[in-house]
C-alpha positions in Angstrom: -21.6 108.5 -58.6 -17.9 108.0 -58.2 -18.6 107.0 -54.3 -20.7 104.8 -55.6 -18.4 103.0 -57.7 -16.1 102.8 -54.7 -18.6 100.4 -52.8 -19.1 98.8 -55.8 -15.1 98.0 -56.0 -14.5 97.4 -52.2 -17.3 95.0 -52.8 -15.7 93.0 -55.7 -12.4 93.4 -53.6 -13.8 91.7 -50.4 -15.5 88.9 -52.5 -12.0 88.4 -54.4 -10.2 88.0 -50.9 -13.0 85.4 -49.6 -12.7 83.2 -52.2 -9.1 82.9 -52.3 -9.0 82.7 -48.6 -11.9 79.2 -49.2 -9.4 77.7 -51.0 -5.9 78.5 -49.5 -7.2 78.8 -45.8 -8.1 75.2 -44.8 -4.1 73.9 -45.5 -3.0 77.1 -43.7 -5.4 75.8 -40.8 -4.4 72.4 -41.1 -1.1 72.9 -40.2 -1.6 75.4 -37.6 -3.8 72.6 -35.8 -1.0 70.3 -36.3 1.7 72.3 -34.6 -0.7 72.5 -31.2 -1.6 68.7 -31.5 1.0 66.6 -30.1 0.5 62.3 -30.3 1.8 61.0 -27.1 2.1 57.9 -28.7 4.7 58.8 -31.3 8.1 59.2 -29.2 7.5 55.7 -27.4 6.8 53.5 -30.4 9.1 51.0 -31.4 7.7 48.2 -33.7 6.8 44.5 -32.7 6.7 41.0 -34.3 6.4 37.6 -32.9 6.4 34.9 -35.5 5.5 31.5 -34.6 6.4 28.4 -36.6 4.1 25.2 -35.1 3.5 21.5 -36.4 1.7 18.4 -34.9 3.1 17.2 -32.0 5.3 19.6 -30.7 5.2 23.3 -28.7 1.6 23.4 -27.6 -0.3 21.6 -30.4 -1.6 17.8 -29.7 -3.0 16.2 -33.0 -6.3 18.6 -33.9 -5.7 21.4 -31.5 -3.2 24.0 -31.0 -2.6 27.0 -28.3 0.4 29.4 -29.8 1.5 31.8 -27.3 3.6 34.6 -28.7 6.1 36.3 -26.8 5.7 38.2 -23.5 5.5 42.2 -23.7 9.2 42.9 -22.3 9.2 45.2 -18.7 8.2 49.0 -19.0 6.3 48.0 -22.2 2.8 48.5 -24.0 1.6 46.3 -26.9 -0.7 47.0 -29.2 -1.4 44.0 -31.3 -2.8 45.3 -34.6 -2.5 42.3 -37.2 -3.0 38.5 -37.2 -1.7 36.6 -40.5 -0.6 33.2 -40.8 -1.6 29.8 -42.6 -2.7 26.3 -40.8 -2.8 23.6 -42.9 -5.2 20.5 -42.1 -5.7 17.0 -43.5 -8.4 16.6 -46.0 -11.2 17.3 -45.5 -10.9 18.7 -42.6 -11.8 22.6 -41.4 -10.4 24.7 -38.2 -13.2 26.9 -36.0 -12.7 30.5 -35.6 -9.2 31.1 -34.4 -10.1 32.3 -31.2 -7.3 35.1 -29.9 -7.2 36.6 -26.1 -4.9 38.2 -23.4 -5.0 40.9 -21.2 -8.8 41.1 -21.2 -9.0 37.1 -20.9 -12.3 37.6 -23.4 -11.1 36.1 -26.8 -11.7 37.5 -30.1 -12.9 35.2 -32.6 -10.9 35.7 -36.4 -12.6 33.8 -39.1 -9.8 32.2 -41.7 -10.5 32.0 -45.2 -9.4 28.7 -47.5 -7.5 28.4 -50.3 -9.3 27.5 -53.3 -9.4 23.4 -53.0 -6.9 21.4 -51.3 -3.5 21.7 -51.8 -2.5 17.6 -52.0 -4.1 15.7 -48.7 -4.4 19.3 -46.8 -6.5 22.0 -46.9 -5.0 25.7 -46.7 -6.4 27.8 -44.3 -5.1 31.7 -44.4 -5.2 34.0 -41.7 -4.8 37.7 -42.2 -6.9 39.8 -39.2 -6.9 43.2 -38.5 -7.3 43.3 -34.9 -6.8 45.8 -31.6 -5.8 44.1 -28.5 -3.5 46.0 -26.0 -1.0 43.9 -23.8 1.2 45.4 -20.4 3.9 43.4 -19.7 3.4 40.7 -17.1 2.8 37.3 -16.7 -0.5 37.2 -19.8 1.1 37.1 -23.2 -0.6 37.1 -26.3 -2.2 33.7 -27.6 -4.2 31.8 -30.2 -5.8 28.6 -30.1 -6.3 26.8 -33.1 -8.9 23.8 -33.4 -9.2 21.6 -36.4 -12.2 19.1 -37.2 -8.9 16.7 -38.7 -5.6 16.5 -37.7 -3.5 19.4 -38.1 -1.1 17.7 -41.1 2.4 16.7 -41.3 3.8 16.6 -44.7 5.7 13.7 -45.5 9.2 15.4 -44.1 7.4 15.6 -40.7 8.1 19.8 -41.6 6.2 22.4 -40.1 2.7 23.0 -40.7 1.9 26.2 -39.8 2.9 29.8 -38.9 1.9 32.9 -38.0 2.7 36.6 -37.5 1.1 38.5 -34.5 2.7 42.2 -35.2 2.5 45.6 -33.8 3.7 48.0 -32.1 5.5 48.8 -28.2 4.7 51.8 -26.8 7.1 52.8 -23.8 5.4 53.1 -20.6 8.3 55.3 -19.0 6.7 58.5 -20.4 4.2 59.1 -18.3 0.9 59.5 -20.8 2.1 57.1 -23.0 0.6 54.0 -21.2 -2.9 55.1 -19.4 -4.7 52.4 -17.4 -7.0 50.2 -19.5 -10.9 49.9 -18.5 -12.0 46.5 -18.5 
């Protein structure tokens, strides 16, 4: 009888120890995974912003069209272009198309902008804010948008700006040898 109550404790003992290890095990794991994963990425990764201020008239835009290119990836470089954001305004009651965004691959990627409820005096607002992924090497391609409104693309009565936007990211340096892997087309 006493052997008996032996097994019965080792049993209890072992299903003591399994459920503590369910619940303590996984961060245990989670960090041991951690340490022997390493993200090439991280070491080479300096953050990028390109800001572009545009009216009608001026630096690539004509009266309802517009091509903004952003600055060139700088030598040794990567970018990875993860966000679009910006406002275009356009005379009543005009609209723009699909923003339509390219580079490297030379196939652009069409960004819908939403409005601003009703006009804003003689313009409508458009707002731009697109998560996107496009990859840039340095060279002679930079990153750029072409904008094309159904009216013109306003001028306030100052003759002021009437437009910007924000292509940001990140550079990833291309000197460290994994960081910057050739891209399939």
């Amino acid at each position: 009888m006493n052997r008996w109550k032996n097994y019965v404790w080792m049993a209890v003992a072992v299903c003591v120890i399994a459920i503590a290890g369910e619940y303590t095990a996984k961060p245990l794991l989670a960090q041991i995974r951690a340490a022997l994963v390493q993200n090439v990425d991280e070491p080479g990764r300096t953050p990028y912003q390109s800001t572009l201020v545009f009216k009608q008239g001026t630096g690539g835009c004509g009266i309802t069209a517009c091509t903004l290119i952003f600055g060139s990836v700088p030598n040794g470089k990567r970018l990875v272009a993860t966000n679009l954001m910006g406002t275009v305004f356009v005379d009543t009651p005009g609209i723009i198309l699909p923003l339509k965004f390219s580079g490297l691959t030379g196939v652009p990627t069409l960004l819908q902008a939403g409005v601003f409820p009703g006009p804003v005096g003689n313009e409508n607002v458009f707002a731009v804010n697109a998560e996107i992924h496009a990859v840039f090497d340095s060279g002679p391609i930079a990153p750029q948008m072409n904008i094309v409104a159904t009216t013109p693309i306003s001028l306030d009565t100052t003759g002021e700006t009437s437009g910007i936007m924000t292509l940001s990211g990140y550079l990833l340096d291309c000197s460290v040898a994994s960081a910057c892997a050739a891209i399939v087309h």
